[in-house]
KEDRENDREN-870452 format. One record per residue (C-alpha): x, y, z; residue in three letters. Coordinates in steps of 0.25 Angstrom, whole numbers, padded with zeros to 4 digits, always signed. Layout:
BEGIN
XYZALA ...
END
This chain:
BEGIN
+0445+0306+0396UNK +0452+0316+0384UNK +0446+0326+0377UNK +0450+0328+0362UNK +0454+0341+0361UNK +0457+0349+0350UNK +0461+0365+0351UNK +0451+0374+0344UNK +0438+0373+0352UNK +0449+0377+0364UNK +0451+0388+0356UNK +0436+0391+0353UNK +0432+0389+0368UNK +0443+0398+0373UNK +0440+0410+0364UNK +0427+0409+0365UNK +0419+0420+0369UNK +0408+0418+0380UNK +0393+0420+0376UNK +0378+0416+0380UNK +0370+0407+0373UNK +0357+0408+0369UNK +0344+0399+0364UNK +0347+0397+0349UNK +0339+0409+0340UNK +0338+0417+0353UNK +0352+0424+0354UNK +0363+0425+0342UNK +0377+0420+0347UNK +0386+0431+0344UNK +0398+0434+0351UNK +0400+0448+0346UNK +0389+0451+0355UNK +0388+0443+0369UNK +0398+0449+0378UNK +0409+0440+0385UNK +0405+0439+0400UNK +0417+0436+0410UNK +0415+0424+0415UNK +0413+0423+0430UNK +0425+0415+0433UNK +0413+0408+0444UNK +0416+0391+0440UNK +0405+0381+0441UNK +0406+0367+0443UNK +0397+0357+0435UNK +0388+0347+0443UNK +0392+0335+0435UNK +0397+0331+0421UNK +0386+0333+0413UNK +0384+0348+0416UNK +0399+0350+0416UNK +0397+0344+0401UNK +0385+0352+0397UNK +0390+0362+0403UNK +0403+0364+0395UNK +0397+0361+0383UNK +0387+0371+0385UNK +0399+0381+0388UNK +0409+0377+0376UNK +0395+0380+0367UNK +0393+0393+0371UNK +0409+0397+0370UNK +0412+0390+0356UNK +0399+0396+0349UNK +0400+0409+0353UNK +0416+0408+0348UNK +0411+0402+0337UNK +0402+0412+0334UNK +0414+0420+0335UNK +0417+0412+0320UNK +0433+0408+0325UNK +0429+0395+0319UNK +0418+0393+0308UNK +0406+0400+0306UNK +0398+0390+0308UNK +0389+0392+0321UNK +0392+0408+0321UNK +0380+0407+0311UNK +0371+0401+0322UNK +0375+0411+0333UNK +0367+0406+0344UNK +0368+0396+0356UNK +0359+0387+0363UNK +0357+0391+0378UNK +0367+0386+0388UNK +0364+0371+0391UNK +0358+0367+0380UNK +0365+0356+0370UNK +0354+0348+0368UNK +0351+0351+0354UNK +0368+0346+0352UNK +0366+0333+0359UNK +0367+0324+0372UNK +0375+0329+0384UNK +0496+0416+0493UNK +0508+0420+0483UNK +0523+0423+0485UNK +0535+0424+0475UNK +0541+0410+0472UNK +0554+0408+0481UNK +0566+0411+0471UNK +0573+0400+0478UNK +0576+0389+0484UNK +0587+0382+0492UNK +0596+0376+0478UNK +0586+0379+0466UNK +0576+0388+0460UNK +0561+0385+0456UNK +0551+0388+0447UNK +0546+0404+0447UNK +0534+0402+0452UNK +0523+0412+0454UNK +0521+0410+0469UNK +0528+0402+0478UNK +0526+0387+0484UNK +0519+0385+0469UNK +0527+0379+0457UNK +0525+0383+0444UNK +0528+0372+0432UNK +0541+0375+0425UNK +0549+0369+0412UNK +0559+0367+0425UNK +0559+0363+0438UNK +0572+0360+0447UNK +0574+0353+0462UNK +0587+0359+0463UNK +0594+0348+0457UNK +0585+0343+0444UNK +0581+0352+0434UNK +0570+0346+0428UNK +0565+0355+0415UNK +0556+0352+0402UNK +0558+0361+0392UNK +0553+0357+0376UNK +0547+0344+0380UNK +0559+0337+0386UNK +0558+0334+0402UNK +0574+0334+0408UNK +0579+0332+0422UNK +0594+0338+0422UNK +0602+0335+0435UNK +0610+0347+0439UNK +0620+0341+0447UNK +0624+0332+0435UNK +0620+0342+0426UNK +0612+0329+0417UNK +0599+0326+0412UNK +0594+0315+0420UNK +0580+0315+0414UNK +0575+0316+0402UNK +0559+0316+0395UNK +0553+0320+0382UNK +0538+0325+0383UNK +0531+0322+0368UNK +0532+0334+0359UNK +0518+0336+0359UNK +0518+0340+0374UNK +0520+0354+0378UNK +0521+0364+0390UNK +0529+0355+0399UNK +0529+0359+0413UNK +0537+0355+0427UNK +0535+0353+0442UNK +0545+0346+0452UNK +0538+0340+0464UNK +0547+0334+0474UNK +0548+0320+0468UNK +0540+0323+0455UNK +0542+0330+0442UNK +0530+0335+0436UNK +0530+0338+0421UNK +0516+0345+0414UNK +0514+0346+0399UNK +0505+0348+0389UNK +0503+0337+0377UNK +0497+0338+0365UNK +0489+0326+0361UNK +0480+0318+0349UNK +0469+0309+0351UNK +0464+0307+0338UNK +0463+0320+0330UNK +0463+0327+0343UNK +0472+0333+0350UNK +0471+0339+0364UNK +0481+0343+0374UNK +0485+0334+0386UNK +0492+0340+0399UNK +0500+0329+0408UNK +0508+0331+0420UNK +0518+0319+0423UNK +0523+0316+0437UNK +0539+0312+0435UNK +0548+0307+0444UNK +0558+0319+0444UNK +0570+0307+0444UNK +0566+0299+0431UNK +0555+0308+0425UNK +0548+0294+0425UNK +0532+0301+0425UNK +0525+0295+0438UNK +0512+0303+0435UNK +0504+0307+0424UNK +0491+0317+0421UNK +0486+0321+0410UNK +0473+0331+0407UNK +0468+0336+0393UNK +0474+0351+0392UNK +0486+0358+0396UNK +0491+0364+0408UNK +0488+0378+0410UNK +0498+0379+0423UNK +0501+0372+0436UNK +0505+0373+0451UNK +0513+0365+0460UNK +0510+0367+0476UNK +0516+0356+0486UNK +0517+0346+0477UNK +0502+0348+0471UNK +0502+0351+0456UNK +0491+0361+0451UNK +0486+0362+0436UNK +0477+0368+0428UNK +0474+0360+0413UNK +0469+0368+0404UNK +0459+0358+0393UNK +0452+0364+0381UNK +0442+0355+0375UNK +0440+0354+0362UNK +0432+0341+0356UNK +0434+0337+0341UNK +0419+0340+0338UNK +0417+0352+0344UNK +0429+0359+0336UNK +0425+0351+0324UNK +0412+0360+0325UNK +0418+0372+0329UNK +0426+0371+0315UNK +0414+0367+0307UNK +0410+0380+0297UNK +0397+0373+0297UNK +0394+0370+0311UNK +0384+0378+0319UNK +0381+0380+0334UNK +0371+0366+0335UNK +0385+0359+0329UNK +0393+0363+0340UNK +0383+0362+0352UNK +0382+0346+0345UNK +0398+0346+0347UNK +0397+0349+0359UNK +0387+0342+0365UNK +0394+0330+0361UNK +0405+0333+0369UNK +0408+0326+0383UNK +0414+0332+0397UNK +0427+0326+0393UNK +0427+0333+0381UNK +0427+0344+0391UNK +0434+0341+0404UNK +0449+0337+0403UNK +0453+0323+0407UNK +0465+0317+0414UNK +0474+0306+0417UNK +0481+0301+0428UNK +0492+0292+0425UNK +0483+0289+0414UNK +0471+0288+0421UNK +0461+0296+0416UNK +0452+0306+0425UNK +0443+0316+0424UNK +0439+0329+0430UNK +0427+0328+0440UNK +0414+0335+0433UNK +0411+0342+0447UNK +0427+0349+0445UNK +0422+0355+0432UNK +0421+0371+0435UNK +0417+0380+0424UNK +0413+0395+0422UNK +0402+0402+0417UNK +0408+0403+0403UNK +0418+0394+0400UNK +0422+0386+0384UNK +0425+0375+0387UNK +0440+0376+0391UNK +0446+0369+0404UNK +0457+0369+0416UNK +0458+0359+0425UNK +0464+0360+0439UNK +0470+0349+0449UNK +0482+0347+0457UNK +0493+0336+0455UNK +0501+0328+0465UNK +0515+0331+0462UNK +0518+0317+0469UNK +0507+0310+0462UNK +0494+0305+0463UNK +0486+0311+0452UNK +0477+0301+0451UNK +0466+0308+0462UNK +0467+0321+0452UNK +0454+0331+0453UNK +0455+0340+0441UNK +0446+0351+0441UNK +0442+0358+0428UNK +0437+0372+0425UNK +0432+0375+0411UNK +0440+0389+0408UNK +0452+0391+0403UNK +0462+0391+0412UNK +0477+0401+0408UNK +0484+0404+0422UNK +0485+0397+0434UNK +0492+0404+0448UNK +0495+0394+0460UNK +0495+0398+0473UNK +0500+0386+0485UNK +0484+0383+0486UNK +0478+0387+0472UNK +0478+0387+0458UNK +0472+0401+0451UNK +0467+0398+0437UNK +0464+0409+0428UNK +0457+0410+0414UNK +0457+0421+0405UNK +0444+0424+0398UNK +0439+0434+0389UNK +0429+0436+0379UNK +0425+0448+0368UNK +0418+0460+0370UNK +0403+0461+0364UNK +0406+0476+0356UNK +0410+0472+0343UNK +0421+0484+0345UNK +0425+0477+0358UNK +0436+0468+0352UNK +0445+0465+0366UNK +0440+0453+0373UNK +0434+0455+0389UNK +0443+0446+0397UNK +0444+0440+0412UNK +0452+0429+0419UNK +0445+0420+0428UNK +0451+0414+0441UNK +0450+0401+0447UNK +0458+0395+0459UNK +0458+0383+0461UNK +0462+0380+0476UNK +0470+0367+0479UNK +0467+0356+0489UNK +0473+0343+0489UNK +0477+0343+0477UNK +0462+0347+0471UNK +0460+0359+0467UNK +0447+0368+0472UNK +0440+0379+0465UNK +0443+0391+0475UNK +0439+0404+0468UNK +0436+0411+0454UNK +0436+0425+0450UNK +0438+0434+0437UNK +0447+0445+0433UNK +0446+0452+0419UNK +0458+0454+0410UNK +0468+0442+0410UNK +0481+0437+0418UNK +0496+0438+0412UNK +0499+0424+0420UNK +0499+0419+0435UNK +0507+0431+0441UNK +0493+0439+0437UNK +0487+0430+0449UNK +0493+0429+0464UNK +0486+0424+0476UNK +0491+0432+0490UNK +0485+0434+0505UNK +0471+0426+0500UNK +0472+0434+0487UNK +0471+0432+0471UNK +0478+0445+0464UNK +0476+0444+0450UNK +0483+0453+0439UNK +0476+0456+0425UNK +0474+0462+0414UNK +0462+0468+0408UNK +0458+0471+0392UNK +0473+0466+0388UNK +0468+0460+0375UNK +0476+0473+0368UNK +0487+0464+0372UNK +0481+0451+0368UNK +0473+0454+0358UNK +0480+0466+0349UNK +0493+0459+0348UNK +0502+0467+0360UNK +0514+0461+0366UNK +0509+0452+0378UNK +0520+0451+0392UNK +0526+0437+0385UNK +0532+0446+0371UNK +0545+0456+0370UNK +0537+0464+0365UNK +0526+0477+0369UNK +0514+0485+0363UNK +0518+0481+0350UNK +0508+0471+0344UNK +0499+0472+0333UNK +0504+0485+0326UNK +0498+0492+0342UNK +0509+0502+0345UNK +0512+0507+0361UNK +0501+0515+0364UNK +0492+0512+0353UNK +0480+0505+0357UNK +0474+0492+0351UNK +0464+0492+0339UNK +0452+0490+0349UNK +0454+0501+0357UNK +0452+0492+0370UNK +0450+0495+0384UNK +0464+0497+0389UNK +0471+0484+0398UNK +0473+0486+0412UNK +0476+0477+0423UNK +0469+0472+0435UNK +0474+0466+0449UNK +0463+0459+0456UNK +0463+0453+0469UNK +0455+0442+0474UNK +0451+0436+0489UNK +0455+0421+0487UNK +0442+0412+0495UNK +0441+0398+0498UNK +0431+0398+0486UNK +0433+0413+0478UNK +0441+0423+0473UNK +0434+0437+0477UNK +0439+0450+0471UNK +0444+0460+0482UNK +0451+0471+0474UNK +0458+0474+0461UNK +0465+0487+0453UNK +0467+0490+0441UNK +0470+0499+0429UNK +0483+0494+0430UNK +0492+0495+0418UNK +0481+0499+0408UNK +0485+0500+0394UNK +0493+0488+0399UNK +0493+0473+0402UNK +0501+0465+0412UNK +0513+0459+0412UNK +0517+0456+0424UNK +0512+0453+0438UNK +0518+0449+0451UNK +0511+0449+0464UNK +0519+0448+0477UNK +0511+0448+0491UNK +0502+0459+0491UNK +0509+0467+0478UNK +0506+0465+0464UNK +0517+0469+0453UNK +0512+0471+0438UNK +0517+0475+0425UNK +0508+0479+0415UNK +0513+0485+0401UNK +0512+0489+0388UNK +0522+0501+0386UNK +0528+0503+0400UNK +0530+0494+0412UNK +0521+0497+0425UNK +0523+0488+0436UNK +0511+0489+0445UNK +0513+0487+0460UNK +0498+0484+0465UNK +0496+0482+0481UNK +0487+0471+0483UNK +0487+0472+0499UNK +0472+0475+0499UNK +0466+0465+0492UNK +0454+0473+0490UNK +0462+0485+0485UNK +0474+0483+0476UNK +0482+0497+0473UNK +0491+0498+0464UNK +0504+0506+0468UNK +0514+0507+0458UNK +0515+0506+0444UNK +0531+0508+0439UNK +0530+0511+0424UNK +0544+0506+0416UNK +0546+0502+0402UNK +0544+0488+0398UNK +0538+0477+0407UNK +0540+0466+0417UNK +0534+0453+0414UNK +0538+0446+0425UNK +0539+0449+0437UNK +0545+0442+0449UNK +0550+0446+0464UNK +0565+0449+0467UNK +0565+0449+0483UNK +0559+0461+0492UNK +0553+0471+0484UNK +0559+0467+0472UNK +0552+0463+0459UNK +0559+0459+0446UNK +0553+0461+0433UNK +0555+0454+0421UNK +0550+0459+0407UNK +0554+0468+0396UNK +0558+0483+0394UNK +0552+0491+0383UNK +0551+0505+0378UNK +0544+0516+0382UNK +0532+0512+0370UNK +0533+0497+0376UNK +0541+0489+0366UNK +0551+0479+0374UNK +0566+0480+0374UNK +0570+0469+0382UNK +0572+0461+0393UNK +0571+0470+0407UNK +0571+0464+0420UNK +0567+0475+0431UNK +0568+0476+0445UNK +0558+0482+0453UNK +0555+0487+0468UNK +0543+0484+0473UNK +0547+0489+0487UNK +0536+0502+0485UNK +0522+0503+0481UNK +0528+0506+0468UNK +0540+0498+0460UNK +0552+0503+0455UNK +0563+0499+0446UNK +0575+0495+0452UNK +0584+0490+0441UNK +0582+0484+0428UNK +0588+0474+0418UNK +0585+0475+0404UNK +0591+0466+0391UNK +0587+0470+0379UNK +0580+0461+0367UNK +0577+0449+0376UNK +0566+0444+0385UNK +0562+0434+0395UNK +0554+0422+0396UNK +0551+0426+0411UNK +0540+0437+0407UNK +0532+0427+0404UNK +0538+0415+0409UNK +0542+0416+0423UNK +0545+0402+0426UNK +0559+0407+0418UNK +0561+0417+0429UNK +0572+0413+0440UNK +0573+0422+0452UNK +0585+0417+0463UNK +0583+0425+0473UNK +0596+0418+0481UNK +0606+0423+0469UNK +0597+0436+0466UNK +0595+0433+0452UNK +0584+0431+0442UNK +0586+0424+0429UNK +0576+0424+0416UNK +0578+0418+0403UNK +0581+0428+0391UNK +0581+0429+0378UNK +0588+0441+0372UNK +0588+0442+0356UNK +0601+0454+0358UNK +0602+0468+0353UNK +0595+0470+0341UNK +0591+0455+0343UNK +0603+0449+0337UNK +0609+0441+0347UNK +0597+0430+0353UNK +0602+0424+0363UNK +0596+0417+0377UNK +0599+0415+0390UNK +0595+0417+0407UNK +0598+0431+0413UNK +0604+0432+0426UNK +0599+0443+0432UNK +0604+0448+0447UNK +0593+0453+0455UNK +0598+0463+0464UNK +0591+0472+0475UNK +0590+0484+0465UNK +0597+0480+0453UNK +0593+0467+0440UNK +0604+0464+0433UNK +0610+0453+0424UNK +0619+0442+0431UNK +0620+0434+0421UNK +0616+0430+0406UNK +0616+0415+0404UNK +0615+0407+0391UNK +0615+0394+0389UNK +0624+0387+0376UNK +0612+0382+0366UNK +0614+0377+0352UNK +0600+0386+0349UNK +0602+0400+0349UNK +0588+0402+0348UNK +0583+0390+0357UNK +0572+0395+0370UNK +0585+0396+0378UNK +0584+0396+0393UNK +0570+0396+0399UNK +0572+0393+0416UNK +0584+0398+0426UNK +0583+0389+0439UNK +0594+0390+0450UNK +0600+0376+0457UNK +0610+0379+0467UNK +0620+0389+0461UNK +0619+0385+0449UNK +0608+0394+0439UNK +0603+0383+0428UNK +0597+0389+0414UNK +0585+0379+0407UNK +0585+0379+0391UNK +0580+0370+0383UNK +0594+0365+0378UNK +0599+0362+0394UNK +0602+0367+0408UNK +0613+0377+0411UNK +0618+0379+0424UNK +0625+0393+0428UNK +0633+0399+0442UNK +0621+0405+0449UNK +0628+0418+0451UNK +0641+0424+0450UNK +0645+0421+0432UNK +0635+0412+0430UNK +0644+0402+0425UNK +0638+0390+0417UNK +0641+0377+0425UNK +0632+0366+0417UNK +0625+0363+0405UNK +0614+0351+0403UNK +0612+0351+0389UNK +0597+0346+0384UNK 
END
């Protein structure tokens, strides 16, 4: 079963604001003044396939017509402004977290968040293959003979293409973009290979694209992200003419799987059990499915489940899957232009393979990404930010740009055109049940004016970097579930975007340094003790007019704790930017000191090409990823290069 899906009812559904619906000539449907109501992040599962069908009909009419009332599309149906009561389409028609370990006996891995849970990565290594896609092309290069001894070209039309290594298995996942007719939908599709020959072994394939994934023992973890949109329905959505009836007939015509993803297995086609659809209150239309994978095959016993929410970070643990949607909606004064927003939690908790729904809860304000969220001792800590929309919304400089307070004409310490309620950050803790999540204790207040950056937690501590002209890096004790302290707050210029543990009391921050009004200068990499309640500066490396991927990639981070080093891709656009030039950074990581080892570039015929993007270690050798070939470099001592495998 395939949905035809085409993109603007995704984007209707997902900006949509939330409303009530009332009996036609009773209430007028105007979104300036129903107030957005947080969901309550509380999922109910249908009791068959007929009220999972009216029910999300019922839901995506409510959305679009209050959006639409909003006249993003035509006027049409803004001129009706009301809605039959929910239910009623008869008059449309029939129907526990640790650091990863640094090493390993002969060969790095990916940087994971938490340890004994792989993260896919454009490269993957068993210590003796290095097995990499990067811009579509799947290699497998052998090391001790410095060849390519495997070679596959994914379509042009696919994207976002993603490895694990199992133990006798090469798993790649991408994204492809497809036409059926005069539709077009997107097609996620893991491929089992055998690692020897690339010959593909397996295949799935469900309508969306992957949102993230998790690899415990052997057990791949997903979440798929679908947004439905059917031919008709947009047709109406874009009609000037069209009115509310118009779209409640479009949608009434609809079936589930217009709704639900499907799948194949190998070609087989499947499809997701009615009784494993969970919904919100209030929810558009959107879905993300989660189900585990058998790295060593056997897909064809798959039990997706789906929940219709969007779905935009997922955090593993050994025995979960956190998925967490933002949300937000605009306030009812018509001076109030900032939206309210929330982030909603769901874990999914895994057995045999199958995943369980095992807890929901709701923060407001939004996540920065998974290290906002870390599950220790039998508790969820999760980091956010609150009324960040000054960022978002008036143009500022996010924790992903070289640059600061400087967006749309807003000087430092000028405030936005709204005047809104200033941002501030939260850390909220939860008690993690067979069944629930239960709030036991939160603090706040932290960095306001400012949004977050950075997070790391580490046992019983959090580390956080909010900015927006100066750097504080929050120590929070997280000892008392019931009552988080916060007991430091180190104030430096610039800002961390990373963060990632050195060894005993030590933490390494990598990010940008910036003036005393908050523009950025340059790379700076910044060594902190953590030993007190309080952290301080140790040492600090600084390169000016360059910047690294890892602040907001940190699968390019590599820390060797067995050499001391850490080593990030950079690109440095020189003194006055004249001189672009990219390469890895070797950085020595001492007990007090940061300091540069090494600077390595690889010899490309494109100055101006992505340069390096991953560092692994194998053996004692330190191998640089490009998209123009492997290098390999001493690991220590001159760095010599010792080989190149051209691409």
């Amino acid at each position: 079963m395939k949905a035809k899906l085409l993109t603007a009812l995704a984007g209707a559904a997902a900006l949509a604001a939330a409303g009530c619906t009332s009996p036609k000539g009773e209430v007028d449907l105007d979104v300036d003044a129903v107030p957005w109501v947080p969901a309550s992040a509380q999922l109910a599962s249908y009791g068959g396939c007929d009220e999972a069908l009216e029910g999300i009909q019922n839901a995506a009419v409510a959305m679009m017509a209050q959006w639409q009332a909003g006249e993003y599309f035509a006027s049409g149906f803004a001129e009706d402004g009301v809605a039959r009561e929910e239910g009623d389409l008869s008059a449309a028609g029939d129907s526990a977290e640790a650091p990863t370990a640094a090493a390993s006996d002969s060969h790095s891995q990916t940087n994971n968040a938490v340890a004994g849970v792989d993260e896919p990565d454009i490269v993957k290594t068993d210590g003796t293959f290095v097995y990499s896609v990067l811009q579509g092309e799947l290699r497998a290069v052998d090391t001790r003979s410095g060849e390519v001894v495997g070679e596959h070209r994914y379509d042009d039309m696919s994207w976002d293409h993603q490895l694990f290594l199992g133990d006798d298995e090469l798993l790649v996942m991408y994204t492809q973009d497809r036409q059926d007719d005069e539709a077009y939908y997107s097609e996620f599709t893991i491929d089992r290979l055998d690692p020897a020959t690339l010959e593909v072994l397996d295949t799935f394939s469900m309508e969306g694209s992957m949102v993230d994934a998790r690899m415990v023992d052997g057990e791949v973890r997903l979440a798929v992200s679908s947004q439905p949109s059917i031919a008709p329905v947009q047709d109406v959505l874009y009609d000037a003419d069209a009115d509310l009836e118009d779209l409640k007939a479009a949608v009434a015509a609809t079936a589930l799987e217009d709704w639900v993803p499907g799948f194949t297995v190998n070609g087989e086609d499947g499809e997701v059990d009615c009784r494993d659809i969970a919904h919100p209150d209030r929810f558009s239309g959107s879905a993300v499915t989660v189900f585990g994978l058998s790295a060593d095959g056997g897909w064809e016993g798959v039990e997706p489940h789906t929940v219709m929410a969007d779905g935009d970070t997922v955090y593993g643990t050994t025995e979960s899957l956190y998925l967490a949607h933002y949300d937000y909606g605009w306030g009812a004064a018509e001076d109030d232009e900032e939206p309210q927003s929330e982030t909603e939690l769901y874990r999914f908790h895994f057995e045999g393979g199958e995943p369980r729904l095992a807890g929901e809860a709701t923060v407001a304000g939004s996540l920065l990404n998974q290290y906002s969220l870390s599950e220790y001792d039998g508790h969820l800590r999760v980091a956010t930010t609150e009324n960040d929309a000054v960022w978002g919304w008036w143009g500022g400089c996010g924790p992903a740009a070289d640059c600061a307070w400087d967006g749309a004409g807003i000087a430092p310490g000028e405030v936005a055109p709204s005047e809104p309620e200033p941002s501030k950050s939260t850390v909220t803790v939860f008690a993690v049940g067979d069944e629930a999540l239960t709030e036991t204790g939160s603090v706040t207040d932290l960095g306001v004016t400012e949004q977050i950056y950075a997070v790391r937690f580490i046992a019983d501590t959090a580390y956080i970097v909010t900015f927006r002209q100066t750097d504080p890096l929050y120590t929070v004790d997280l000892s008392d579930p019931a009552n988080p302290v916060v007991t430091g707050e180190l104030k430096i210029t610039g800002y961390s975007g990373y963060l990632h543990p050195v060894g005993a009391d030590r933490l390494l921050g990598v990010g940008q340094e910036a003036t005393e009004d908050g523009v950025t200068t340059g790379l700076q990499v910044s060594l902190f003790d953590t030993a007190a309640p309080e952290a301080a500066v140790l040492d600090q490396y600084f390169r000016e007019n360059s910047d690294s991927a890892v602040q907001w990639d940190p699968h390019a981070f590599l820390y060797w704790d067995d050499a001391g080093i850490a080593v990030l891709p950079v690109t440095d656009w020189g003194r006055d930017y004249a001189n672009y030039r990219t390469g890895a950074l070797v950085l020595a990581v001492g007990t007090d000191t940061v300091e540069q080892a090494a600077w390595i570039e690889q010899e490309v015929d494109d100055p101006y090409s992505e340069g390096i993007v991953r560092t692994l270690v194998i053996g004692d050798q330190l191998w640089t990823l490009s998209a123009a070939g492997l290098q390999s470099n001493e690991l220590g001592g001159g760095y010599a290069q010792t080989a190149w495998i051209g691409f």
